[in-house]
Structures are given as C-alpha cells and as structure tokens.
N, C-alpha and C positions, 0 to 999 in steps of 0.2 A: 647060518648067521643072517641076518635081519639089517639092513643099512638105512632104511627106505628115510628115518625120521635125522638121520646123518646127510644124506642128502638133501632136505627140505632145510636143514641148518647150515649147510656149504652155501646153496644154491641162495640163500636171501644171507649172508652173512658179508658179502660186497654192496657198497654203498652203489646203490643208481646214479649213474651222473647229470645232474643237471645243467645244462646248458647257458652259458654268460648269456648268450643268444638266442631267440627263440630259433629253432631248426626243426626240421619234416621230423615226422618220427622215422622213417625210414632212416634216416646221417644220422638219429640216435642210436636206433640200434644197431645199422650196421659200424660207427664207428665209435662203437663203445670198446675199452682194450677185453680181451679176452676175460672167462673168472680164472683161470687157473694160469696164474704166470708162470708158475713153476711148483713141481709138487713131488715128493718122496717119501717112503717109506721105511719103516725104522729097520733097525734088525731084528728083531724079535717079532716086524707084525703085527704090532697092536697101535701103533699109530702110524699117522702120517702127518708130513708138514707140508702147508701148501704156502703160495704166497698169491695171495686176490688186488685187485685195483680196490683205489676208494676213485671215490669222484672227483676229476680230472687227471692227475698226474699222481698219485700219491700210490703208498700199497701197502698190505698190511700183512703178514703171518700169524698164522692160525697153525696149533697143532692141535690134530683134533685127536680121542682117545676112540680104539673100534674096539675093544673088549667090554664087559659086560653091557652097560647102560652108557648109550654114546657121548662124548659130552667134546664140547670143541674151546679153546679158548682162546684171543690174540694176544701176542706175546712179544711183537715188536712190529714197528711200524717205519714208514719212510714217506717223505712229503715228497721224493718224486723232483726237487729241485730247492738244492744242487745234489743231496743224496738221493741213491736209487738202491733197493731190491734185486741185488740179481740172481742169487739162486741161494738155498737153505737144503742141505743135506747131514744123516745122523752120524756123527761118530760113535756113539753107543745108542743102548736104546733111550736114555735121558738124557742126552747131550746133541746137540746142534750144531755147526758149522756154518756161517753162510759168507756170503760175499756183496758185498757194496761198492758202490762205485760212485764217486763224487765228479760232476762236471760246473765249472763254476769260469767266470771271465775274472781275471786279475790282470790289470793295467793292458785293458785292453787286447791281450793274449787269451785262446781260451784253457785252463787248463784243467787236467783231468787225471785223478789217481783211484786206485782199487783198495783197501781194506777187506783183510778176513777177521769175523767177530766169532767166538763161541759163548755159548750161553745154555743152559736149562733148558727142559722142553717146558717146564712152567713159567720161563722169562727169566727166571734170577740167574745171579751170577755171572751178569755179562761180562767179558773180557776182551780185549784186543789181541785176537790168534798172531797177526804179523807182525813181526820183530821193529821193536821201536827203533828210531833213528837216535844214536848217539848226538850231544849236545856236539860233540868235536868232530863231527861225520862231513865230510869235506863234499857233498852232494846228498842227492834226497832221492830214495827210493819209491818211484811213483805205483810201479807193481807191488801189492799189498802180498804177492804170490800166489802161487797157485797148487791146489791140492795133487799128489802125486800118485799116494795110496792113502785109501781109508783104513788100512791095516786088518780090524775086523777082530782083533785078539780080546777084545773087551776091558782093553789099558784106559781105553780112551783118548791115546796116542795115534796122530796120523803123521805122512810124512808129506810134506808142503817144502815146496824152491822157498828161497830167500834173494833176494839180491846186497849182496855185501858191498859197502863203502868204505872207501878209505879212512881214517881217522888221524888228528892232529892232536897231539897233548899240548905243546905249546909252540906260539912261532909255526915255523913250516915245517915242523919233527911231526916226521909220520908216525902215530902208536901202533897202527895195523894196517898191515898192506894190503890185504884182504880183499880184492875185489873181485865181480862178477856175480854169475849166479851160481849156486848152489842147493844144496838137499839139508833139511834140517826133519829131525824127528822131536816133534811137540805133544807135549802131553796137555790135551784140551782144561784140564780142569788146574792143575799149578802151573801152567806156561813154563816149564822145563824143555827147555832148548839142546839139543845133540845134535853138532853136526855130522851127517851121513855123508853126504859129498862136498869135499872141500870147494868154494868157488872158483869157478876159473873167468876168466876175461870175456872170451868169447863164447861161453858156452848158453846156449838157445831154449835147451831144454832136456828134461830125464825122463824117460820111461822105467815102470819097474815090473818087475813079474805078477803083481796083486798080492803078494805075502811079504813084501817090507825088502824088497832086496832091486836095486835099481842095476837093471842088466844092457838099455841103453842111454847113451847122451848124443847130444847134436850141437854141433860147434858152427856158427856162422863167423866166418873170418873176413876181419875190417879190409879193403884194400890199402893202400899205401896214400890213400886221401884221405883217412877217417872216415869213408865213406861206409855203409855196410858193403858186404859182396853179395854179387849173384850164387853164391855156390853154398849150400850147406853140407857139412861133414858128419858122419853119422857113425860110431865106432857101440863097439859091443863088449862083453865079459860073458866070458865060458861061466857054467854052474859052480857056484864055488870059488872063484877066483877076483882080483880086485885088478887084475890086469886090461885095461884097453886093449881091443882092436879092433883094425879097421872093420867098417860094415858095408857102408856105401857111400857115393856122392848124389847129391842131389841140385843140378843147376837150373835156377829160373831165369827166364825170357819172355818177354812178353806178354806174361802173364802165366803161361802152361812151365809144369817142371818135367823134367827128366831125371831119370834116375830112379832107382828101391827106396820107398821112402816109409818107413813104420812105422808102426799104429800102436800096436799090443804084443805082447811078449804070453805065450803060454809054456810056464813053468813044467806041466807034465808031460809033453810033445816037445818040450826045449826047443821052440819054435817061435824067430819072431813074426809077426805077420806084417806088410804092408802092401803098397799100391805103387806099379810100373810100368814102362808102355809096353802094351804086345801088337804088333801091328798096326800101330798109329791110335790105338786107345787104350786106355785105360783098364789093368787087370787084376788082381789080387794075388799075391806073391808067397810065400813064407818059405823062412830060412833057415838052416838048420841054427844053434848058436853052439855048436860043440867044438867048433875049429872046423870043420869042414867044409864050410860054407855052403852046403849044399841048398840049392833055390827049387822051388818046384812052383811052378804053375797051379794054384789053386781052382781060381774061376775064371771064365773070360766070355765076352759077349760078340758074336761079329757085327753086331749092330751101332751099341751104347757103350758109355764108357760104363764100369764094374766101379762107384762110389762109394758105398754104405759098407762100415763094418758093425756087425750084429753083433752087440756083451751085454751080460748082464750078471745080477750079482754083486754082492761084495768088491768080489777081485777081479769084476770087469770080464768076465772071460768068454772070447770068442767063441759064439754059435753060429753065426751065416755072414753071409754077405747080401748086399740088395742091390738093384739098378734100376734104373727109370726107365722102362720104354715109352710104351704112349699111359701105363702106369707104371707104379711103384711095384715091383717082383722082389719076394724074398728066396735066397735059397740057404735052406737053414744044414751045419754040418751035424749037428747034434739030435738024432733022432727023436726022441723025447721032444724038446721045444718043439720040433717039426713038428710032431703029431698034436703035439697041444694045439701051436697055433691053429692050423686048422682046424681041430676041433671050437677053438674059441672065434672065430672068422664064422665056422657055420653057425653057433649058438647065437650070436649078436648082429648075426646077417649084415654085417660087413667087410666090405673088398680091402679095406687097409687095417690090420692088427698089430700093433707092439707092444712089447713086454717093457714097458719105462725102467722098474725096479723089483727089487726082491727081496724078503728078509735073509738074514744070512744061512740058513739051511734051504735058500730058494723054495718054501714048502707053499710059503706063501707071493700071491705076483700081483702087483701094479700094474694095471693092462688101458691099453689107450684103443679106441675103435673109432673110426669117422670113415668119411667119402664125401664126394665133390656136393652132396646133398645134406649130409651131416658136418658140422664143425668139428665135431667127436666129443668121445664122453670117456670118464676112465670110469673105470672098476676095478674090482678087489677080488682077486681067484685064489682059493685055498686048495690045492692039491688033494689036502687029507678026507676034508668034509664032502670034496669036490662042487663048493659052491660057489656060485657070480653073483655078487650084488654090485650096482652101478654106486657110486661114488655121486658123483656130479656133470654135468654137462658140461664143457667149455664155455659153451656163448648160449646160456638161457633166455638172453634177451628175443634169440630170434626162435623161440620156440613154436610158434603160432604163426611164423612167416614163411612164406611158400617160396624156397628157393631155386635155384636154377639147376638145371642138370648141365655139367661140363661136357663137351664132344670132343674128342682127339678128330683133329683133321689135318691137311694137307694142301698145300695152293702153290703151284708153280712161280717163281722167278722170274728176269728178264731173261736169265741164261736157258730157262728149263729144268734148273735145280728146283726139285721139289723141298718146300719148306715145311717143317710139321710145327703144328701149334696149336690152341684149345679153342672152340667156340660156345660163347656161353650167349644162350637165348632167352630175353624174356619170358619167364612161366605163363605159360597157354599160348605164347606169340603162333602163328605159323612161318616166323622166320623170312619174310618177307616186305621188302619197299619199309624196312626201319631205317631209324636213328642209330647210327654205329660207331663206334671207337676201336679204334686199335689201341694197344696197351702192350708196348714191349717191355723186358722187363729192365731190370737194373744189373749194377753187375762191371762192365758186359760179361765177367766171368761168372756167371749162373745159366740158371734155365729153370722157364715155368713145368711145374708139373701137373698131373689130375689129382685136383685136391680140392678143399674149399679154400678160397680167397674172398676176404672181406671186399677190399676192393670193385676187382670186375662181379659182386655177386651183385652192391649196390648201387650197380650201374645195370645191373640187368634189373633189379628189381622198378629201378627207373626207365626201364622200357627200351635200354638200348642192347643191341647186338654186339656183344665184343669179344674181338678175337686177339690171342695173345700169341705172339710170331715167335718160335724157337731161332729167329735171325742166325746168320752164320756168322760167328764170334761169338755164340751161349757155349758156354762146353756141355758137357755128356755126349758130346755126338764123335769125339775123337778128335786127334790136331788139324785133320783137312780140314773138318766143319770151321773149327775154329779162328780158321785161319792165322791173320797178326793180332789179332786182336781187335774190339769194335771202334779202338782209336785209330790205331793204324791201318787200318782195312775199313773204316768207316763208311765208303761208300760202296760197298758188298751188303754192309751192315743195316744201314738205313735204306738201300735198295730194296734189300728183303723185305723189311718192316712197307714199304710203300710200297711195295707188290702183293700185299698181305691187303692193304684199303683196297686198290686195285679188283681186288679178287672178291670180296666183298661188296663191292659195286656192279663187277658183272655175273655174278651167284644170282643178282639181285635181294641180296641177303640187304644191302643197306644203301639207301638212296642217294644217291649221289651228291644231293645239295646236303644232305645230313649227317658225312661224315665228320670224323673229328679224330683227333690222338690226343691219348694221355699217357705221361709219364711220370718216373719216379727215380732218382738218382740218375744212371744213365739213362734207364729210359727217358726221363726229363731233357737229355741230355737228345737222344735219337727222335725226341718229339719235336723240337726245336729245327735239330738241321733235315727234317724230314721236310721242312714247310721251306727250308732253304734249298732242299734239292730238287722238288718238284712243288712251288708255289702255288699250288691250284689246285691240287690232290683233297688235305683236307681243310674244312669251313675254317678248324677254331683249335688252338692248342692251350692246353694244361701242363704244366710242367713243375713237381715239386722235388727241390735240392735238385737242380739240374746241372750240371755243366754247363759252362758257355763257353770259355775262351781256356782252349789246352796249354797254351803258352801260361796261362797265368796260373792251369793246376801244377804246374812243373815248377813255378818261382816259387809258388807257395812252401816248397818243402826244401827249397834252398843251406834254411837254417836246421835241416833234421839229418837224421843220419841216412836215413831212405831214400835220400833226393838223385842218388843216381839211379838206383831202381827204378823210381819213379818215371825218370826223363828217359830209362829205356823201353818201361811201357809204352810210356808215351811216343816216342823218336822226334827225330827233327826231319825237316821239310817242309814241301809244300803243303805235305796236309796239317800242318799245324793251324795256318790261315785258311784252307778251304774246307778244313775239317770245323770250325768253332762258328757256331753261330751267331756268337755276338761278335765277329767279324763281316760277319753275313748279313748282319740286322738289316742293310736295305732290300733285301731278297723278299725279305719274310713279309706277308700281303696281308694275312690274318690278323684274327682276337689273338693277342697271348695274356694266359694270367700266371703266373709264380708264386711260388709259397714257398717259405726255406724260416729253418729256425734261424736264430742268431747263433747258438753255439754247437753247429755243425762242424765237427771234426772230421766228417768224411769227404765234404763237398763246403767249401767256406761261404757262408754266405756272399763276399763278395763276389761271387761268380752270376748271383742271378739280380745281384745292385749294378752289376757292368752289364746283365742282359735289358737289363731295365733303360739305362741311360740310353743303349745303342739306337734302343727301337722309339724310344722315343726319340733322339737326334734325328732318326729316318721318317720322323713321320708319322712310326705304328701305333698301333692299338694295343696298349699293356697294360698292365695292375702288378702291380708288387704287394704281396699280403705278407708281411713279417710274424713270426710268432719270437717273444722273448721267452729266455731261458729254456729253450727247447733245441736236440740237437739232429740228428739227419731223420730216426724214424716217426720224429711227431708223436710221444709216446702220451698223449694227453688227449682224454676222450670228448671232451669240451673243442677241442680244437680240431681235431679228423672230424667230428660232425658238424660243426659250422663250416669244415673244405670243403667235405664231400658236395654239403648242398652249395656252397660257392662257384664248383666246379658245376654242379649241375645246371643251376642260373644261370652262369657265363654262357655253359654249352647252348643251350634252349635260346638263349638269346643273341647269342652269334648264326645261328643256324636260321631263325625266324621261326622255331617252334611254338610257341608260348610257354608261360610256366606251367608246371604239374602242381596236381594236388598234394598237399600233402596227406 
C-alpha cells in the first residue's frame, strides 16, 4: 500500500496559524498546537478519524478513506470556544463517536459540561449519544458520560455511564428516584437506551471485560458532611454472575493512594489487573476474579514506580506494562506485540514505539514513533502485506528545524540527595557560560520524562540551557521521593528546584547573572516561591496559571464536594503563609511576568490577579498578560506564540541580554 499522497493531504489539510501579533517565527512554530489532536482507526482498517487545529483555538475532523484511491474529507468542526474537540473514535466501520466539551463563564462562575455526539463517517446523521435531561429533572447532568465498552459486535451498540436525576411530575412528587451513576447500552444509530447497571448514589465508575459485560464498579462514599471521602470502594462479580464483591479499598492522602486499584479486566485469564504499593512504589498487580481472590505480583521496579498499562484493540486488552526510568521502558506480556514492537522500533529507528489502535481482527495497527528529537509521526502497519507507510507527522511545522537533543542527568541537593532531571542544550551550543532556565514541572503530582517538549525545545532553540528538576514531590520515584506533597513539603520541593540553577551555575553550564525560572501551573507555582526562598538565585521569573496564595486555592473549592480533599492536600499550618508567594510578595526582588486564562478551572485566575496586586503593593516589577476565554492549558496557537516570545523578551530583558533575531 502506497499512503505517500494521504500524507501530503493530512499534512496541509490544518490551517497555519496566523498570528493577531507579529511573532519570531521560532513562537510560530514552536507554539503551534500539534496536527494531530487525536486520531483512530476504524474496525475494518480502511479509515481513520483524526481531529487537526485550525488557526488559533478551533479544530476540525477529517475522516480520511486508506482503500483504493486515498481520499479525506471534514466532517465536523469546533471553534475551540466555548466548544472543544476532544477525542472522535468508531463504533462501526461508518459510525463515529466523539466527545466535546463546552467551557463557557455564566454569571460570573465559570462553567463546564461534556457531551457525546455520533454521527456518519461522511458527517450525516448527527445525533446527541448522551441521555437528554428531562424537563422535570430536579438537577442537570454535567458529565455527558463516558464510553465503557465499544462492544465490537457490529450492532453499532456501545455501552457508555449515564448519570441519572431525580424527576418531579408535579409539585414536589418525585416521578423517579433514580439517582447516580449508572451503565446504559445505546445503540449509535436509533438512540435505543437499555439500562445495564442500575444507578447508584455513590457509584464513581465501571469497568467491563471488553465483550459487553461490566465485571467491576467503584463506589466513593460521601462522609457525613456531604463532603466526598478519601476512600474509594472497589467490589467485583465472578464470571457469570450479577452478584457484588468485595475487591479492594483504595485511600487517598496527599495526593498518593494506597491500595489495589484496577484498570482492566481480562475475560480469558479472569483476571482483573491494577496498580499497588510494593515496597514503597508503585507495582502492577492482578487478581484472580473467581472468588479466590488470588493477587499475584505481576511487575515491579526497585527503582520507579511501574505506571503505564499497555491495551489494545477493540476490547482494550492488556499486553505490557511500561515505567519511566531516565526513559520510557516497555515490558510487553504478549509475545507477538513483543516482537513486532521491536521489529517496528528497528524499522523506524526509534527509541519510543506504540501501538495507538487496531482494526478489530488487530491485522491492521495504528503505530506512533518519536524521541526527544522527533515530535513523532504515526503510521499504518498491516500484518498481512507486512507494510509501513507513515501517515503524517505530528508537528510538520518544525520539519526544517534543528532541534535539541535531551540529556537524563543528575545534580546534588543541599541534603546530598541526588536529584535526576533532563538537560536540554542549544543545537551546536558547547554548553557553556549560557543563558539558563530552570523549568520545573506542574503537577506537583507528575514528572518530566525524555521526550519532545514544545516548551524547553523553544527555549533551547533561543539559545538557553534548560534543565528540568524531577524535584522531590513528582511521583514515579515512589512515596519517599514523594514525600507530602510539593505543598506540604514545599520547601524540600523548591529547594530541589534551586539547587538544580545552583548546579547549573557551578557546571558552568549557565552564567550566573543569566539565570532565570519558568513555570507552568505548579511549576508557576515553585517559580514564584523559588525567588521567595533564595531572592538572588535567579535574574527574572515567568510563571503561567501559577498558584500564589494556598489559603485561597483551599476557599476556592468551599462550595464543591472536593473541598476536604482539597484542604487535606493542602493541610493547615505554618506553611500555608510561608508556603504562598503572594504572602511573600516583599521577598521577591526580580521581573515577574504572569499569564493565566480567565476560565482556568484548574488554577483560578484570581490566584495570579492577587500575585499581581501583592508585588505591586511591595514595590515589584510584574506584568499580568490575561488571555480571555482560554482555560489552564492555553490551547490557542495565536496565543502560546505571542507568550513564548513575551517570555523570551522579558527574559532577555531582565537579564541585560539584548533582543534575538528573529
């Protein structure tokens, strides 16, 4: 098979973004969103659905046909605000599925619901997949639901949660008591509604076996303040039976949980699989589901935590596991994927390979390949033929740009705790007496991996050195690393991160008047009090959707059901005031610049309008850059490319660089 004139039609089929502003072409290209938001393949193989950016915020799906004479066409589209695109997968081979999600501000609150649509792979037909709201429905179902099984029987039937509302016929006469969530089987093309699991109150979520038969649920029960709980409840059904029982408990703290917590159910092995602690990290488990509860030890690492579970297919079905060392390692159980992979890793001479998708006799696969040098490209592997033709590239824009090779390295603590984290060097640099930033990440419950990042690549491409701290409170490193978390253990956290510039000044990797930090949610957050805990470290801070003031991300969720969660991530104490920077704001001696959308549901804008005010009552040097109708990831390519070079100006200009060329 032949794709070469399918990819010349993907690859120019996304609108170039044009800039409201003139910008470098570097903050073009590097902050253009990806071509490929999201992309799958049918059951049968012969097509696939992608979904591409237009220019700024918007995005468009294409299902292109790969049998005979290639041919692609768009078939629905999204302006990106207040609707968004978030993923489009098949229920048959001419039937669609996708999901949307609306983020919009009403009276001031911002509010935010999901819808699932099906439709034609040629556009017609469109329908509303999630259950309307009754006129007499006593609340409003914000979750549009979420797909459960694809089923795969060629009905055209999948089974998708519901959440059910109570109902009033008239006065305060309840017609249906019916609440919580629940299992429904929908038939894509007449919206024929069965329900499969009656709703319950508390119930969180359903796993099913990948052939239409749901073998777990997960119950999170309210405390005695309406509050949610820490604890979720996790119960199972033997082969064959409609009976509950128990499976496991799962309690969170701090961010880290404890407990058997599962993923995937395989129906042949009657085995569920999930993730537990074994010696203070993170493992891979599976269980018998026959009554015997038998657990066995799958994988474990003495290193990292064991995060990734490896499915594919129709019916989802586990073949590996993966972990992140200083890279991404898969360990596949399925011999066959094994050897393919590899063989597909050698053919495409790259260090990261996955299998995205498959048609439903798996004959044909949806393969993704990149490295810290490539963004990745997919392609299309047929088993039978045995051939690979590439599909499209990810980020075509930077085809002709000479990017940066990622380093896994290591830099000592004030304790002597060695920290690991990535150093990315200007192309041809010799890594020496640069312009540097640190860039921790967000989170604090994450961690950076080797990979491509848009970010630190166009900041190396601008000439700076930047290293990214795996600080202690990322996870993958197990609970020690972890510690309380980067709020409560905050000055472990940002200690890390400023012994990370540190280390960089005496490498002589980056010169001491030209360091700088930037961040991005938390990181925003650890850029900030980083300049609060050692004022002189670095020149100039960036900080976008940052945290400022912990006290006030804890109020904010007062009116939610989360807000004790919340406040035990968070805890009370001293560190509340010596943990927030905009407490601190007279500490802080530098530039600061901020950027935060307006309808940031992860980090509220008011957090970087009260770092704003502080630092200017103190005296400082700040910029507030607001974007409207944008929410924490900036998903508008107009708008990351005017940051990027905002950030880079600032930097240049705090530091006493001059400006670059564009």
């Amino acid at each position: 098979m032949k794709f070469w004139t399918m990819a010349a039609m993907l690859a120019a089929s996304g609108v170039v973004a044009q800039p409201a502003v003139a910008v470098s072409d570097a903050a073009s290209k590097f902050g253009a969103r990806q071509m490929v938001e999201d992309i799958s393949l049918s059951p049968d193989g012969k097509s696939i659905a992608i979904i591409q950016p237009t220019a700024g915020r918007g995005s468009v799906l294409y299902v292109a046909t790969l049998a005979g004479t290639p041919e692609m066409k768009p078939i629905l589209s999204s302006t990106g605000s207040p609707d968004h695109l978030d993923y489009c997968g098949w229920a048959t081979a001419t039937r669609l599925i996708c999901g949307i999600g609306v983020l919009e501000k009403v009276g001031g609150a911002i509010s935010g619901y999901t819808r699932l649509i099906t439709l034609n792979a040629d556009g017609s037909d469109m329908k509303i997949l999630s259950a309307r709201s009754s006129s007499a429905a006593l609340g409003v179902a914000r979750n549009g639901g979420e797909l459960v099984d694809w089923l795969g029987d060629d009905s055209g039937a999948v089974l998708m949660t519901n959440y059910y509302v109570p109902e009033a016929s008239t006065g305060h006469i309840v017609s249906s008591q019916r609440q919580g969530l629940g299992v429904d089987r929908v038939d894509t093309k007449s919206l024929a509604r069965k329900t499969i699991e009656q709703p319950k109150s508390a119930a969180a979520e359903y796993i099913s076996d990948g052939r239409g038969t749901i073998r777990v649920m997960a119950v999170q029960p309210d405390t005695s303040t309406g509050y949610s709980g820490s604890r979720t409840v996790y119960s199972y059904r033997k082969a064959g039976s409609r009976e509950w029982l128990p499976l496991s408990t799962v309690t969170y703290a701090g961010g880290l949980s404890s407990g058997f917590e599962p993923y995937a159910v395989d129906p042949d092995l009657n085995v569920v699989y999930g993730f537990d602690n074994k010696d203070g990290r993170t493992a891979l488990y599976k269980i018998a589901l026959d009554g015997s509860m038998k657990a066995d030890l799958v994988y474990e690492r003495p290193d990292v935590d064991v995060d990734g579970l490896m499915r594919i297919g129709r019916q989802r079905r586990v073949v590996g596991v993966s972990y992140a060392g200083e890279k991404r390692n898969a360990v596949f159980f399925d011999p066959t994927i094994k050897a393919l992979s590899a063989s597909l890793s050698n053919a495409l001479k790259q260090p990261i390979v996955s299998i995205q998708d498959a048609s439903a006799d798996e004959s044909v696969l949806l393969v993704w390949a990149g490295s810290d040098l490539d963004p990745g490209r997919y392609y299309l592997f047929n088993k039978n033929t045995k051939s690979l033709a590439e599909i499209m590239a990810v980020r075509p824009q930077l085809a002709r740009t000479t990017l940066a090779s990622v380093k896994p390295v290591s830099f000592p603590a004030g304790d002597g705790t060695m920290i690991p984290g990535y150093l990315t060097l200007p192309p041809g640099s010799d890594g020496k007496d640069l312009p540097a930033i640190v860039l921790p990440h967000g989170g604090p419950e994450a961690r950076d991996e080797w990979q491509f990042d848009w970010l630190p690549q166009f900041f190396a491409n601008r000439g700076y050195a930047v290293l990214q701290p795996n600080y202690r409170g990322s996870t993958g490193y197990g609970a020690a690393w972890f510690q309380q978390n980067g709020y409560k253990s905050w000055k472990t956290a940002i200690g890390d991160v400023d012994d990370g510039g540190r280390w960089l000044v005496k490498q002589g990797i980056a010169a001491p008047d030209k360091i700088a930090i930037v961040g991005w949610s938390y990181g925003g957050y650890a850029a900030l009090q980083s300049a609060v805990l050692d004022p002189g470290l670095f020149k100039a801070v960036a900080a976008v959707a940052p945290v400022t003031d912990l006290q006030a991300l804890v109020d904010r969720e007062q009116g939610y059901t989360d807000y004790k969660l919340v406040e035990e991530r968070i805890g009370k104490g001293p560190h509340i005031i010596e943990g927030s920077p905009a407490r601190n704001a007279n500490r802080i001696k530098v530039p600061v610049i901020l950027f935060h959308g307006d309808l940031d549901l992860n980090v509220a804008i008011e957090q970087s309008r009260i770092m704003e005010s502080r630092l200017k009552a103190a005296g400082g040097n700040v910029e507030l850059v607001e974007y409207k109708g944008l929410d924490h990831q900036l998903d508008d390519d107009h708008v990351r490319a005017e940051m990027l070079d905002r950030i880079d100006t600032f930097l240049r200009r705090s530091m006493n660089m001059g400006l670059a060329a564009n």
